[in-house]
C-alpha positions in Angstrom: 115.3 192.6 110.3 111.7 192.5 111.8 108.9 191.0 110.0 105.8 192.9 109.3 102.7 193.0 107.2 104.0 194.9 104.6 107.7 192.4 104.2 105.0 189.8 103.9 102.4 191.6 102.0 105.4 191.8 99.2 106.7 188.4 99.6 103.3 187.0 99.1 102.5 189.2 95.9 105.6 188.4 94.2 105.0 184.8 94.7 101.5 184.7 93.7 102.5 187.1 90.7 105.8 184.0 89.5 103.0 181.8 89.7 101.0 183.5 87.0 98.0 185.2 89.4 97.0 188.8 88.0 98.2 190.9 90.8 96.5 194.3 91.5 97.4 197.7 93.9 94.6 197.4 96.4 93.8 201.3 96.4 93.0 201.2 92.8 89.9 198.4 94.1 89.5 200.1 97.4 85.9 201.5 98.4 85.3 205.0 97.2 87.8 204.3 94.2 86.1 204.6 90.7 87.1 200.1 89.9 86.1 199.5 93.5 85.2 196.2 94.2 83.7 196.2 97.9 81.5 199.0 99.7 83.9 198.8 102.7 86.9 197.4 104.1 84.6 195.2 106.2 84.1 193.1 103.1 86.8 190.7 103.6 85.9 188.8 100.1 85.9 190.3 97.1 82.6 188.4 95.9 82.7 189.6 92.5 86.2 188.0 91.9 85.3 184.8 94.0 82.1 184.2 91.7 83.8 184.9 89.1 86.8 182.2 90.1 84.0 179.6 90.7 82.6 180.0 87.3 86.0 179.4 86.0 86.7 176.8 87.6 82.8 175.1 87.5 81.2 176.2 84.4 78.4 173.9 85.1 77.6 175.1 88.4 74.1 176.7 87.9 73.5 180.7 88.2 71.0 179.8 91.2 73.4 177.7 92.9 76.0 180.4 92.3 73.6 183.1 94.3 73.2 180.6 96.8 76.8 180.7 97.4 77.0 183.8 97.6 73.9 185.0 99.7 73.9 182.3 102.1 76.3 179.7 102.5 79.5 182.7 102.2 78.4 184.8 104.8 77.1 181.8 107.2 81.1 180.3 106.9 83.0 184.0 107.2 80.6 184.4 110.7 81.8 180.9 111.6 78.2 180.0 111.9 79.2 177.4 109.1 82.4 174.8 109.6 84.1 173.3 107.0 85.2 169.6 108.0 
């Protein structure tokens, strides 16, 4: 058997799903659809879920300190213009 995207695609889904992640069908969130959650398949973070995540995780973490997150230091560290370590 060969291994390909979609073997490991599935692997990774059930995993994630047996460790009790909410697991969705990425053309229901694709761009175009009507819950899209990106403009385009360029956007390689789905922001709204990763703020959202942070929030969880942070409460305390400030609105403004969110945005800055968001707006600046995100798109700096997915350009590499920002390393981590």
């Amino acid at each position: 058997m060969s291994l390909n995207e979609s073997i490991v695609e599935e692997a990774a889904l059930a995993w994630f799903g047996e460790l009790g992640y909410a697991v969705g069908h990425g053309p229901h969130i694709a761009p175009g659809e009507p819950a899209a959650e990106r403009l385009s398949f360029g956007e390689v973070v789905l922001v709204g879920r990763l703020r959202a995540a942070i929030r969880r995780l942070n409460p305390a973490i400030p609105s403004r300190t969110l945005a800055t997150l968001r707006d600046t230091l995100l798109p700096k560290r997915l350009s590499g213009e920002l390393s981590v370590g």
